[in-house]
C-alpha positions as CSV (number, residue, x, y, z in Angstrom):
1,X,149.5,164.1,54.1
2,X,147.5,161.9,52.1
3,X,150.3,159.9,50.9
4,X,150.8,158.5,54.0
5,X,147.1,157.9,55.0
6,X,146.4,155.6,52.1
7,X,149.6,153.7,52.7
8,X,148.1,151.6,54.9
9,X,145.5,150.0,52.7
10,X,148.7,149.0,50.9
11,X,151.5,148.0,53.6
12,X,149.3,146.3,55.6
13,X,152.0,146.1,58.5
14,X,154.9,148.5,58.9
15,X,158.3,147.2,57.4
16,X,161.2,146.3,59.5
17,X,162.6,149.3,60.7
18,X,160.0,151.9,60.5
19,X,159.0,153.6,63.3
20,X,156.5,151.8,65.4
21,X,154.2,154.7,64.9
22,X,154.3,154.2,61.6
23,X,151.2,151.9,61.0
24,X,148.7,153.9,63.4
25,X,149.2,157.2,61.6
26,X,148.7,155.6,58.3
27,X,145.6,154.0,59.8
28,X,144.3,157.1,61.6
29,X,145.1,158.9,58.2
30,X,143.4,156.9,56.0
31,X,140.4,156.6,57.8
32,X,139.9,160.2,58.7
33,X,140.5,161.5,55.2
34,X,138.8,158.7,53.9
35,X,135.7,159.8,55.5
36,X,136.6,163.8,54.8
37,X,136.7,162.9,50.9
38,X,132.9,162.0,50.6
39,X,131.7,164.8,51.9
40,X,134.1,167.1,49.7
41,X,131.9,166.7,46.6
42,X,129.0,167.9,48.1
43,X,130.7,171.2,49.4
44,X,131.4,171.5,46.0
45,X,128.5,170.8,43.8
46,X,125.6,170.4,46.1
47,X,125.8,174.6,46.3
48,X,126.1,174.5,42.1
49,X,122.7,172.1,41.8
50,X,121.3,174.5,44.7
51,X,121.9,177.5,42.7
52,X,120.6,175.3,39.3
53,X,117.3,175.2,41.3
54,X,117.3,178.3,42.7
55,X,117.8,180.1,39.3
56,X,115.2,177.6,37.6
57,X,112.6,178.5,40.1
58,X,113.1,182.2,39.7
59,X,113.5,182.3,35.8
60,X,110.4,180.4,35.1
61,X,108.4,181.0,38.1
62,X,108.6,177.1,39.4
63,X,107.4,176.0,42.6
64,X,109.0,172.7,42.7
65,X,112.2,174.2,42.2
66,X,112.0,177.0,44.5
67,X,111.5,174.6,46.7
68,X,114.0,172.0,46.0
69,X,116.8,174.9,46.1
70,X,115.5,175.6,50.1
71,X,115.9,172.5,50.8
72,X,119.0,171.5,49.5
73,X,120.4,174.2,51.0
74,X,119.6,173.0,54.3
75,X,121.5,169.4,53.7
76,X,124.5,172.0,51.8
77,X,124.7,173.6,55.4
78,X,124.7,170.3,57.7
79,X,126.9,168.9,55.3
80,X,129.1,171.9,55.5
81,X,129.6,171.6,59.3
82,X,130.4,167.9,59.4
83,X,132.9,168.7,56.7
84,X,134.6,171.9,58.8
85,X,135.3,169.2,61.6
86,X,135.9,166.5,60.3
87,X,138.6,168.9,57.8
88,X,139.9,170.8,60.9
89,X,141.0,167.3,62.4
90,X,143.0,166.4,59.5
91,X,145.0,170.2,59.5
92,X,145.7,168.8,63.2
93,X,146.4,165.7,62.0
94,X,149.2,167.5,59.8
95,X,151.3,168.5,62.3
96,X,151.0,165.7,65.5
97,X,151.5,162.8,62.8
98,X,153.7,164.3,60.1
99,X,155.8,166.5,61.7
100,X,159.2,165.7,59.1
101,X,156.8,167.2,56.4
102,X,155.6,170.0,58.3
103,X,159.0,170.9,59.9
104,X,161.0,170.5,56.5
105,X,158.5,171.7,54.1
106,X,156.2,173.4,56.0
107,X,156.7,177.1,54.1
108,X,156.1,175.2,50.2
109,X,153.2,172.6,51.7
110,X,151.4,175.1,54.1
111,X,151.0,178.0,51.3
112,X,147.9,176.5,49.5
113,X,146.5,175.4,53.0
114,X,146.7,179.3,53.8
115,X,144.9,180.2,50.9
116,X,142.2,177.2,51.6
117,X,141.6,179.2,55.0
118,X,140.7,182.1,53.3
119,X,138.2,180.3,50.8
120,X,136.6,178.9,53.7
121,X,135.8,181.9,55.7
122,X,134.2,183.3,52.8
123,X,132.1,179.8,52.0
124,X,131.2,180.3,55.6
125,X,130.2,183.6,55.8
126,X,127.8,183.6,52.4
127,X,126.6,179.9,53.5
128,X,124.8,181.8,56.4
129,X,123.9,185.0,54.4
130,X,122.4,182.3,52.0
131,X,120.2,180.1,54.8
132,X,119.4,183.2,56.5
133,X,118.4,185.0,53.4
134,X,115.2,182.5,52.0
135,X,112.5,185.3,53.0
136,X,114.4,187.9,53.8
137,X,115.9,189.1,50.8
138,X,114.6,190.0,47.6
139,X,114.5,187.0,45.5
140,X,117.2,187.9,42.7
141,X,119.9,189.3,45.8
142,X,119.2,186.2,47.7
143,X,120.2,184.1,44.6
144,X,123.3,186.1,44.4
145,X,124.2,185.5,47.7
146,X,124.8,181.8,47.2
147,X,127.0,182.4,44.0
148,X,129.8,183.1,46.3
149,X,129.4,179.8,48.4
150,X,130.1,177.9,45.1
151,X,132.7,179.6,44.1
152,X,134.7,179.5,47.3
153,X,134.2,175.6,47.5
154,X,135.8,175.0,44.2
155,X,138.8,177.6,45.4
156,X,139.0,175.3,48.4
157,X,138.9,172.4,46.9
158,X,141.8,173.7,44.2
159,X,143.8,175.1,47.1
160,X,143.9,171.7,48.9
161,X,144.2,169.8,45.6
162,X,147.4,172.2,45.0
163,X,149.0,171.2,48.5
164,X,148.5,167.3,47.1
165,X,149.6,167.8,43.5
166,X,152.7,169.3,45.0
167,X,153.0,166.4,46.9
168,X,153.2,164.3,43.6
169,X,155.1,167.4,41.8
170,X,157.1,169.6,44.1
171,X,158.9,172.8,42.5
172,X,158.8,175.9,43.7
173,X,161.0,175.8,46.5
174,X,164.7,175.7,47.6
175,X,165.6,173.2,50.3
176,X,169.1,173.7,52.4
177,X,170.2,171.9,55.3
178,X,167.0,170.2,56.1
179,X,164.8,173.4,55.6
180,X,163.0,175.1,52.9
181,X,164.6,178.2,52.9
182,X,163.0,180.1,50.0
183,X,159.2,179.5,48.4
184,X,158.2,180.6,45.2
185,X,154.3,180.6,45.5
186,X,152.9,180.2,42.2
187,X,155.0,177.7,41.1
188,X,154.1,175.9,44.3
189,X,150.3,176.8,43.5
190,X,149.9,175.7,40.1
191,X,152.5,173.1,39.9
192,X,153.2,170.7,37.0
193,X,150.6,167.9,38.5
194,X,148.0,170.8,39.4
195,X,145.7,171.7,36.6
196,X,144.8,167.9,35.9
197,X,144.4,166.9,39.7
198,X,141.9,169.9,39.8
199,X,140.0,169.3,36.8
200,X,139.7,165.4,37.5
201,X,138.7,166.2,41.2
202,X,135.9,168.8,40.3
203,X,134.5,166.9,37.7
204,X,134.4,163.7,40.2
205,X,132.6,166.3,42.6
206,X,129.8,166.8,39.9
207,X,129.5,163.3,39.0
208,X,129.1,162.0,43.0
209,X,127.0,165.2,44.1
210,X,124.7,164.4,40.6
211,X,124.7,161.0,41.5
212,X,124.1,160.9,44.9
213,X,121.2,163.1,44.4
214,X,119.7,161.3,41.6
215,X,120.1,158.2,43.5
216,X,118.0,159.4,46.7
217,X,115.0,160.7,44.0
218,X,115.3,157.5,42.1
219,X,114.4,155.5,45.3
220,X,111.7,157.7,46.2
221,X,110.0,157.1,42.4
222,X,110.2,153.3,43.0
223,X,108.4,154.3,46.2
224,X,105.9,155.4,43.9
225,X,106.8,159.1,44.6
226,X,106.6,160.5,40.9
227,X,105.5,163.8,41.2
228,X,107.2,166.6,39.3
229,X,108.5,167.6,42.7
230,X,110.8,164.3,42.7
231,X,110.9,164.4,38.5
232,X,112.4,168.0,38.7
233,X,115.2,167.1,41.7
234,X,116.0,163.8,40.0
235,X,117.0,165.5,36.5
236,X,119.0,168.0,38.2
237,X,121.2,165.9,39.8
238,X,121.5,163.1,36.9
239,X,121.7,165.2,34.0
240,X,124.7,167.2,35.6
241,X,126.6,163.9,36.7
242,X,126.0,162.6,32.7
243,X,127.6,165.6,30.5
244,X,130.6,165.3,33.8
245,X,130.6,161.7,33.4
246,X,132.4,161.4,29.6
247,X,134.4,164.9,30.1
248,X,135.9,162.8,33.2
249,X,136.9,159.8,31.5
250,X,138.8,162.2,28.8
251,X,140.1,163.9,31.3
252,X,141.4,160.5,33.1
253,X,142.5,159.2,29.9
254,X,144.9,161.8,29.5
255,X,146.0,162.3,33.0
256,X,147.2,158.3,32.5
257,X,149.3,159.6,29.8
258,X,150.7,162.6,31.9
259,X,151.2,160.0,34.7
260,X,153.4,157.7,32.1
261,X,155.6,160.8,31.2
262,X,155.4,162.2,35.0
263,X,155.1,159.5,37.6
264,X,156.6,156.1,36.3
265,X,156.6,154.4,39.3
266,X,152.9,154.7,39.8
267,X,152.2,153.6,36.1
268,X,153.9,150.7,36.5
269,X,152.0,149.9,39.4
270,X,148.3,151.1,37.9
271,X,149.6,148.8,35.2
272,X,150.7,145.7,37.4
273,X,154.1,146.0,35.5
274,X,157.4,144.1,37.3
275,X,159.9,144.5,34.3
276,X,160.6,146.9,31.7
277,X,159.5,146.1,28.0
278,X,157.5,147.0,24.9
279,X,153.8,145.5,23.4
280,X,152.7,145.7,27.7
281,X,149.5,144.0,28.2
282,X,146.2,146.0,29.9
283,X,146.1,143.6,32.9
284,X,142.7,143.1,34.1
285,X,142.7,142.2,37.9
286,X,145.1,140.1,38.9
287,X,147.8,140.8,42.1
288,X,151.6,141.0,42.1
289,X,153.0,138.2,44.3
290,X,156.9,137.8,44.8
291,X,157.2,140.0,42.0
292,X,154.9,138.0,39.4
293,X,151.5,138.7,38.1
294,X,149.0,136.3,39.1
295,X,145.4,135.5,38.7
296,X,145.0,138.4,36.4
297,X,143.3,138.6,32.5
298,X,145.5,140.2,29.9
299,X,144.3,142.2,26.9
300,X,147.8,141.8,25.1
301,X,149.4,145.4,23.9
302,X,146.2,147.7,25.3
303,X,148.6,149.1,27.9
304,X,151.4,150.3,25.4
305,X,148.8,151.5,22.9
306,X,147.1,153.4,25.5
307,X,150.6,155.3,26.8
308,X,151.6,155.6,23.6
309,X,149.6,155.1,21.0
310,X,151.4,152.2,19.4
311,X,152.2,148.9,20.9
312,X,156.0,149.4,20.4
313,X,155.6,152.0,23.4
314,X,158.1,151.1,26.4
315,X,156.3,151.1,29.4
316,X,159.0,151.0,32.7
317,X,158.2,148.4,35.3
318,X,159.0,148.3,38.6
319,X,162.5,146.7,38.0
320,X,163.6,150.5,36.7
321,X,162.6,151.6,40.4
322,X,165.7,151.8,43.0
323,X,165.2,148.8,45.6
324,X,165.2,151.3,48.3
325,X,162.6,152.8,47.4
326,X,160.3,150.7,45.4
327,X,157.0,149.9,46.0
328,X,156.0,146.9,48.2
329,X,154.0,144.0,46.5
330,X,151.0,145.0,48.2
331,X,151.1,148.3,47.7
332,X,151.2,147.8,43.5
333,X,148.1,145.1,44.2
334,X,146.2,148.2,45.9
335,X,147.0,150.8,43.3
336,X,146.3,147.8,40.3
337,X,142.8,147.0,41.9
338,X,141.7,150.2,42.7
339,X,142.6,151.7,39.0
340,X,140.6,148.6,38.4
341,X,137.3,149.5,40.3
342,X,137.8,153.6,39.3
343,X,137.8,152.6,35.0
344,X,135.6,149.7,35.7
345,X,132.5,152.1,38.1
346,X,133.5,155.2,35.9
347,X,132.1,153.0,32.5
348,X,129.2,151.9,34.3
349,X,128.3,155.3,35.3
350,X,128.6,156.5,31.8
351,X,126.9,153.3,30.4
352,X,124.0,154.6,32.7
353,X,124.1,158.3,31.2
354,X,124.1,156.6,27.8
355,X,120.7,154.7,28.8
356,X,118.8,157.5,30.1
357,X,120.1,159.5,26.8
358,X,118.4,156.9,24.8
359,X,115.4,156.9,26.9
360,X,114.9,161.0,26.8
361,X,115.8,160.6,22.8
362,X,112.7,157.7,21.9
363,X,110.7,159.6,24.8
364,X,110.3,157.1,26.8
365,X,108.5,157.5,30.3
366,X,111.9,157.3,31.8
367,X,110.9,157.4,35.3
368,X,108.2,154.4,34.9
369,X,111.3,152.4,33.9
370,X,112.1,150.5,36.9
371,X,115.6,148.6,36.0
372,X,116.8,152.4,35.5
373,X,115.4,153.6,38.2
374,X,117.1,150.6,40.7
375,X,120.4,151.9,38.7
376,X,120.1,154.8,39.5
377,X,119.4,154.3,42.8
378,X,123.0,152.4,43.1
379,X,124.2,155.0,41.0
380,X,125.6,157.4,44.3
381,X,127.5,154.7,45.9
382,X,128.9,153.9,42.9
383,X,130.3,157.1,42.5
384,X,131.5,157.4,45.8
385,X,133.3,153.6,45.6
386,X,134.9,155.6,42.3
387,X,136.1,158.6,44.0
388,X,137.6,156.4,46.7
389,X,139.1,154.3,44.3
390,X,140.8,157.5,42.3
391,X,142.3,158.5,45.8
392,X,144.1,155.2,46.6
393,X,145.0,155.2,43.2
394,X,146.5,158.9,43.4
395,X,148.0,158.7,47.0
396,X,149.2,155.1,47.6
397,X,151.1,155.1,44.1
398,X,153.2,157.7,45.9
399,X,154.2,155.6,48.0
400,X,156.9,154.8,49.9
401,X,157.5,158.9,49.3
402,X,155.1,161.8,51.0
403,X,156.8,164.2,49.0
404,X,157.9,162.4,45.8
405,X,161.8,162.6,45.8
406,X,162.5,164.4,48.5
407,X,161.1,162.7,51.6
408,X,160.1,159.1,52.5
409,X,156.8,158.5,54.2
410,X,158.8,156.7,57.3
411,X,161.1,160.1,57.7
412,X,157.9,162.1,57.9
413,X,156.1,160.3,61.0
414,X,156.5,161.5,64.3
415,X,158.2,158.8,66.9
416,X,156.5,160.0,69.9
417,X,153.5,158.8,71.7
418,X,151.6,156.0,71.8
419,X,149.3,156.7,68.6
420,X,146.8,154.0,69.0
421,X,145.0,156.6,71.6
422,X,144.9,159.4,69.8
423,X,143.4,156.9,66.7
424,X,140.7,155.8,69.2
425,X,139.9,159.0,70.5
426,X,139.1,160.3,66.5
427,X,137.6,157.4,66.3
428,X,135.1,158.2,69.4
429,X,134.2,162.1,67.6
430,X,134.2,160.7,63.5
431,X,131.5,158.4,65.3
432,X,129.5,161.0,67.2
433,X,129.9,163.6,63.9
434,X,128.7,161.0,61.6
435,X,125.4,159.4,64.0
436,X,124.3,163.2,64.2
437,X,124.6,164.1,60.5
438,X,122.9,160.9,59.4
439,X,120.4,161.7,62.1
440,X,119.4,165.1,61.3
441,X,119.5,164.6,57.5
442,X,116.7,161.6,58.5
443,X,115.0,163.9,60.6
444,X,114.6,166.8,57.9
445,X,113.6,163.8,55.3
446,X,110.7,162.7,57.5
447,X,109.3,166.5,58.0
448,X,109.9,167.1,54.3
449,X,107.8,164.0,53.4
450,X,105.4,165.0,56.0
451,X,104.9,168.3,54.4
452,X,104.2,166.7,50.8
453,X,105.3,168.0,47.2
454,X,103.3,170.5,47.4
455,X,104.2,172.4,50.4
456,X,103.0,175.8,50.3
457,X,105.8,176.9,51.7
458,X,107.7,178.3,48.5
459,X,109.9,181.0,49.3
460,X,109.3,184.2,47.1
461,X,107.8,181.9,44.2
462,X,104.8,181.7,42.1
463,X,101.4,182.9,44.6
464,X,98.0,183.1,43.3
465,X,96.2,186.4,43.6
466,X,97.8,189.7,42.9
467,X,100.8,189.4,43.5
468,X,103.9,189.0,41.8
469,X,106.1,186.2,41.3
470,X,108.8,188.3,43.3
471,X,106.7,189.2,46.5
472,X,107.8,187.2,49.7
473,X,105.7,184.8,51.8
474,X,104.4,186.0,55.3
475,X,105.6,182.7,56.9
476,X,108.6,181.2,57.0
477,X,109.7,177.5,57.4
């Protein structure tokens, strides 16, 4: 699956004797999941910061959050349908493109995708209960109503993030004659490469969600919006993404390790590493060209002390890889570069978190702080330029294997069909999908702003009069 999509990014052109189709089912891949991946951190932790609101606003009887929670529910849903087509293209996508996977390993590869369609269904059934619920429900079961929505999204997430870790990992399975003939489902499930893909993918969904939020808050307070409306969204969103931010790089830190043990190939490449040896420099940039490292910085034994703890550590290079099956130049450049960009963003985001802990601990009037506040408005692309870079990093070190060990990347493509139409007709509805979200999320941002802070909408929140903090609103938005 995603093996293949990011090989393109590193091959560049297909190799002499791969199948023609080859290059357009890489490109088609890696632009449709590239596009699929930004919106998966919002499915999974724009519900959580929801429900943060939500429960804010009803345990302390605030307004602002009340009101933040309704309406990020509303980008939660759009976001939600752009993300159930643009996701039901790439299950599509599966079987016209990649039909050697799904043929030979269809019964281990499809299991966690059947367990991802039931996780859906429910996210899609409580997302409704939830937008149809602001009201209509008494406040305390309408909150409850949305716990399910985040739950299912991170059992999504870990069901697709099982399919890919078995990708890296596969066990579970016996394969005869061509075809997986028996399937052990747990092991396939929760596989060797499982439980640190799925940590290190739902703390990046904290960390681009948090971020992303922040960083549409912070541009709004150097518009001179600083009311506690904008105060109150912008701390929800920042303050998760900065306690994810240094569990993340821990987390990363040891899945390196795991990937020296695990995946030598692809450490070898993250560390731009041609031969085999001991006291291996941390190469900063820098590209592999005919097999030598070139234009790079070299921080001398970081990379042995960091795999092993001591610079005697022997790291294998790519000269302990087969021929047949070794990574291309290009690809070890992309993997090198984009490990590069993922530590390199990931620091700066934390370097951030560290300023706006300094600021909160001398009390300073963080949001009159404008340098922070132009960070922070940077702060979401950032993130998603991280996550990006973690992907290529994950998926084209696999490379030249879709399932490592067991089948090459060339032997999964189809060889029928002229490819190049099917990649301009996705092309044509990615297009149309992604004009229409951008347009109604504008649309909703120009009636919000319209309405003010202080809408009087609030749904079931704090009323003046008689009545309680509980009772309902006669109108609805």
């Amino acid at each position: 699956m995603t093996g293949a999509a990011w090989g393109v990014l590193a091959q560049g052109i297909a190799a002499a004797g791969d199948p023609a189709q080859l290059l357009p089912a890489r490109q088609q891949m890696a632009f449709t999941l590239g596009f699929h991946i930004i919106l998966v951190p919002f499915g999974v932790a724009l519900t959580t910061l929801m429900l943060v609101a939500n429960y804010r606003g009803l345990r302390h009887g605030d307004a602002d959050s009340l009101r933040i929670a309704r309406r990020w529910s509303k980008v939660a849903a759009v976001l939600f349908a752009v993300g159930a087509i643009t996701g039901t293209v790439l299950s599509f996508e599966l079987g016209i493109l990649w039909p050697g996977l799904m043929r030979g390993y269809g019964p281990a590869f499809g299991f966690p995708f059947a367990i991802e369609g039931l996780f859906f269904f429910l996210e899609a059934i409580f997302v409704s209960i939830y937008i149809y619920g602001w009201d209509r429900l008494s406040p305390w079961a309408h909150f409850w109503t949305g716990v399910p929505v985040a739950l299912s999204s991170i059992g999504g997430a870990g069901a697709v993030i099982a399919a890919n870790s078995w990708m890296n990992h596969p066990q579970g399975f016996t394969f005869r004659d061509g075809q997986t003939v028996a399937v052990r489902p747990a092991e396939v499930f929760f596989n060797g490469a499982f439980w640190w893909e799925f940590l290190h993918m739902l703390l990046a969904a904290y960390i681009v969600a948090g971020f992303a939020v922040a960083s549409v808050y912070a541009v709004g307070m150097l518009r001179g919006r600083t009311s506690r409306y904008h105060r109150v969204g912008f701390l929800i969103g920042f303050v998760t993404a900065a306690v994810a931010m240094p569990l993340q790089i821990i987390v990363g830190d040891t899945i390196a390790r795991y990937v020296y043990d695990a995946e030598p190939a692809k450490f070898a490449a993250i560390e731009l590493l041609p031969e085999t040896g001991t006291h291996v420099p941390e190469t900063l940039g820098g590209v592999l060209i005919d097999g030598q490292v070139r234009y790079g910085i070299p921080v001398p034994d970081m990379a042995s002390l960091l795999a092993g703890f001591r610079p005697s550590t022997e790291i294998k290079g790519l000269d302990a890889i087969p021929a047949d099956v070794r990574p291309s130049d290009r690809a070890v450049s992309t993997v090198h570069l984009a490990f590069d960009v993922m530590v390199g963003l990931s620091f700066a985001l934390l370097a951030l978190a560290v300023w706006f802990a300094w600021l909160w601990w001398r009390k300073h009037p963080w949001e009159r702080q404008r340098w922070f506040l132009r960070c922070c408005a940077l702060s979401g692309l950032g993130a998603v330029a991280c996550l990006e870079s973690g992907w290529v990093v994950t998926e084209v070190g696999r490379q030249p294997w879709t399932v490592v060990g067991h089948l090459l990347t060339r032997d999964a493509v189809t060889t029928q069909g002229n490819l190049w139409v099917f990649f301009g007709a996705v092309l044509a509805i990615y297009a149309a999908v992604g004009v229409g979200a951008v347009t109604v999320l504008l649309s909703m941002k120009r009636r919000w702003q319209a309405e003010g802070d202080d809408s009087v909408d609030v749904p079931y929140g704090p009323r003046t009069g008689p009545e309680p903090v509980g009772a309902r609103p006669g109108t609805e938005e």
